[in-house]
C-alpha positions in Angstrom: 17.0 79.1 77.4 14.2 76.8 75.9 13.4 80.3 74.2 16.4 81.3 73.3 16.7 77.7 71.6 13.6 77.9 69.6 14.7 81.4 68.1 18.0 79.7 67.0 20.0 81.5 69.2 22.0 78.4 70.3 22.1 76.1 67.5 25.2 74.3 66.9 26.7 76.1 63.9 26.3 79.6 66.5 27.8 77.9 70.0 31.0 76.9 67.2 31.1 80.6 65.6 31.3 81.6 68.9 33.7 79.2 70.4 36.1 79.9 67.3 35.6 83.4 67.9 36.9 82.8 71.4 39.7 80.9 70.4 41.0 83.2 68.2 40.9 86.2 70.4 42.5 83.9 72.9 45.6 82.7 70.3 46.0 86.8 69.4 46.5 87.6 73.0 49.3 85.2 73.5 50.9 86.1 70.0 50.9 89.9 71.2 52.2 89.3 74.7 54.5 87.0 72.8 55.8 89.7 70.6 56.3 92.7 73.3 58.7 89.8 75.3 60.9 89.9 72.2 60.3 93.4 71.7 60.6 94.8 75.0 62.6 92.0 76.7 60.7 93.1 79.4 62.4 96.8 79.4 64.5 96.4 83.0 64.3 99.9 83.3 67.5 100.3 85.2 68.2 103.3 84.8 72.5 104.1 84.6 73.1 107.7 85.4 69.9 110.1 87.2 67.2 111.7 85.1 67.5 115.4 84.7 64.0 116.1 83.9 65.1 118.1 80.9 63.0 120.9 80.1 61.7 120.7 76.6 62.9 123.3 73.9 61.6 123.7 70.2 63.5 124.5 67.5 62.0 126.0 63.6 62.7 123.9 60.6 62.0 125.8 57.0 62.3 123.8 54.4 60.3 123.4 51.1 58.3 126.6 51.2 57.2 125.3 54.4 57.9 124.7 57.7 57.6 122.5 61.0 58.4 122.9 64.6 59.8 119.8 66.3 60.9 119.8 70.3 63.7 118.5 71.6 66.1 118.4 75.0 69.9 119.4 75.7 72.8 119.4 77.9 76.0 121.1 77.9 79.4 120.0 79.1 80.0 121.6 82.9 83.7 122.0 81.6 83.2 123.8 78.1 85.4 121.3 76.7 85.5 121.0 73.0 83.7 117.9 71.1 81.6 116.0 68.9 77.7 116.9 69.5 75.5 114.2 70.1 72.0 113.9 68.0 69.9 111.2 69.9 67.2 110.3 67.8 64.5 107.5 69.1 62.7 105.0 67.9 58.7 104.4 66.8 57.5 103.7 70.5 59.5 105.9 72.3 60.7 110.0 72.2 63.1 112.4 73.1 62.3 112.0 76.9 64.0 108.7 76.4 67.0 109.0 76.8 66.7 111.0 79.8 64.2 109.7 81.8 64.5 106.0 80.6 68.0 105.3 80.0 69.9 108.8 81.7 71.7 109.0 78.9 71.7 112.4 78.7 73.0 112.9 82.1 76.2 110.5 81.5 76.8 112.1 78.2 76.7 115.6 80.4 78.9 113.9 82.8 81.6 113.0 79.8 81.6 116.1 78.5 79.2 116.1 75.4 76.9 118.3 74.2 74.0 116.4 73.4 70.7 117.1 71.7 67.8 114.3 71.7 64.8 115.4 69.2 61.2 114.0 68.9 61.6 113.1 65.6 58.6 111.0 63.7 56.6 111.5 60.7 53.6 113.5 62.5 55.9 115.6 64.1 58.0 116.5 60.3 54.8 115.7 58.2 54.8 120.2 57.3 58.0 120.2 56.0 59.1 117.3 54.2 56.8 114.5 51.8 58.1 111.6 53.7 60.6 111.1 50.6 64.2 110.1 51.0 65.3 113.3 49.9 63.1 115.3 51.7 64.2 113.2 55.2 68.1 114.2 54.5 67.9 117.5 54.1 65.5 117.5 57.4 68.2 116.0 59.3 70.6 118.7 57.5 68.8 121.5 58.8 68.1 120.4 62.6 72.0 120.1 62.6 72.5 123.3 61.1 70.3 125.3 63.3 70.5 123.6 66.4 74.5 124.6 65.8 75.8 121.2 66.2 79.1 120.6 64.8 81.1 117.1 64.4 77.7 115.4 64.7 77.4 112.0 66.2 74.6 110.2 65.1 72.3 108.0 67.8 70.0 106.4 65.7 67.9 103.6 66.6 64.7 101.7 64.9 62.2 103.4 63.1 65.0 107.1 63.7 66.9 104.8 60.7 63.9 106.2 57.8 65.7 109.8 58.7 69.3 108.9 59.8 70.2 106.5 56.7 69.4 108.6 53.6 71.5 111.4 55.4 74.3 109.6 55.6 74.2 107.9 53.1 73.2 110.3 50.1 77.2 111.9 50.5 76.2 115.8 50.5 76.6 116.1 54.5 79.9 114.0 55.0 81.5 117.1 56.6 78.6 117.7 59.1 79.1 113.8 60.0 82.1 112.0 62.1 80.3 109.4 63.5 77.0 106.9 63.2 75.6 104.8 66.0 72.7 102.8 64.5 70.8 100.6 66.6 68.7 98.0 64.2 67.6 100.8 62.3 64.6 100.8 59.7 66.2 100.5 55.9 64.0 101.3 52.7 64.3 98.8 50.9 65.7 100.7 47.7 69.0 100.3 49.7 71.6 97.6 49.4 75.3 97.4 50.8 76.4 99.3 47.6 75.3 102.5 50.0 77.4 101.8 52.8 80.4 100.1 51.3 81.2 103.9 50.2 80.5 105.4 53.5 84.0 107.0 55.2 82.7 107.8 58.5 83.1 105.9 61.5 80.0 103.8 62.7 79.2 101.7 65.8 76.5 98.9 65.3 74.5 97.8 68.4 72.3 95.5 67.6 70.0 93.5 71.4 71.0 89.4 71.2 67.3 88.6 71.3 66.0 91.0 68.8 64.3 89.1 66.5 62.5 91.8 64.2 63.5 91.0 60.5 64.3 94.7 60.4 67.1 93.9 62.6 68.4 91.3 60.4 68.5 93.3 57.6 69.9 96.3 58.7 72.9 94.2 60.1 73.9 92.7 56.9 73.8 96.2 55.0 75.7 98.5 58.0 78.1 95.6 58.5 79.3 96.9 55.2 80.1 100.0 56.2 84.2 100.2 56.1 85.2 101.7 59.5 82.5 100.2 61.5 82.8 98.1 64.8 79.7 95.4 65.6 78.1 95.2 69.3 75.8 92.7 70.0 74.6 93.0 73.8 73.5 90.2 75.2 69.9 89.7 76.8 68.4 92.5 75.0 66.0 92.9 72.9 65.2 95.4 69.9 65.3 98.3 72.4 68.5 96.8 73.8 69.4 100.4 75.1 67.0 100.4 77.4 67.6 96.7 78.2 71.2 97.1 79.7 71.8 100.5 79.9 74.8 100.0 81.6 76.3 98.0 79.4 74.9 100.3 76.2 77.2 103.1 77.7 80.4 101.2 78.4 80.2 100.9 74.5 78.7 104.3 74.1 81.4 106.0 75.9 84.2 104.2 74.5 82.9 104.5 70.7 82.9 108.2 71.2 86.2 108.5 73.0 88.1 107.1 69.5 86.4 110.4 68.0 
């Protein structure tokens, strides 16, 4: 140590760097486990329903003199019966797997007797065939509807899904692909205001966890809540994946939403 000392190893300006070091590591630890509480709300994975262990599909996308291939997972009504189709989309953390595995979802919407597709759905996966531009993101959302073959489209469309979800319903070219919205604090650009949704004539349910504090929550609830036909859900002790949360209570609205359809 006496060594150590006479090098200037442990002087007192280098045993306070390191001690501040320390503390600050320490004090971004706490803020991060901090954040995933309010994030995560700890998850309860509770799963309502049974997972199917969907196998996954893929499905082409041309578009722009290119193309990408993204994968998703379906289920069919057991009864053929006729209506909407469900597009699940997911947010940054998560996938299509999701809703199956995580929430079983899929199964109940199976069990109701919806066709539903869930689609992995971020920017590495649709960088090929769209420039990440507003445009570009509608028409994406165009074509996965138009060749998957879904018709009267319900949209799911939580967090970061909103970048894809929001310009295509709200940029008025796909309104007769459309019937319904479910956004769940969705990501807004913030070239939109409530100008875009007062016009919107489709019917919209907006979930939104009591405990999500994520300004991207925030805002997104004062621009949807101007959507004309739209009902507000907040669900208490849940967080920003509040889906995930309470699942049972995120299909009691789920499944009454979609029987007004």
């Amino acid at each position: 140590m006496e060594a150590w000392a006479e090098l200037g190893v442990f002087t007192p300006a280098t045993i306070q760097l390191v001690a501040i070091t320390l503390v600050s590591l320490l004090a971004c630890y706490f803020i991060f486990n901090i954040y995933n509480f309010f994030f995560y709300q700890s998850f309860r994975m509770a799963t309502d329903g049974v997972s199917l262990d969907l196998p996954e599909n893929t499905v082409h996308i041309s578009m722009n003199n290119s193309s990408c291939t993204l994968s998703y997972i379906e289920v069919s009504p057991t009864d053929g019966e006729s209506k909407p189709n469900i597009l699940l989309l997911h947010g940054q953390k998560f996938n299509a797997s999701t809703w199956d595995k995580d929430t079983g979802t899929m199964s109940k919407l199976q069990e109701w007797g919806y066709r539903a597709v869930a689609v992995n759905i971020r920017d590495e996966y649709t960088s090929q065939c769209t420039d990440g531009s507003e445009e570009n993101k509608a028409i994406l959302v165009h074509k996965l509807i138009e060749t998957l073959k879904l018709k009267k489209v319900v949209i799911v469309s939580p967090s970061m899904s909103g970048t894809f979800s929001v310009p295509y319903v709200t940029c008025g070219r796909y309104d007769d692909e459309i019937v319904g919205y479910i956004p769940v604090a969705p990501v807004i650009h913030s070239s939109y205001s409530e100008d875009n949704f007062k016009k919107l004539k489709l019917k919209a349910l907006i979930v939104q966890g009591e405990n999500d504090k994520l300004p991207v929550a925030s805002r997104s609830m004062k621009l949807l809540q101007n959507i004309p036909n739209s009902n507000v859900v907040i669900i208490a002790e849940a967080g920003h994946p509040c889906y995930l949360n309470q699942p049972i209570v995120w299909h009691q609205h789920l499944r009454d939403f979609l029987s007004t359809l």
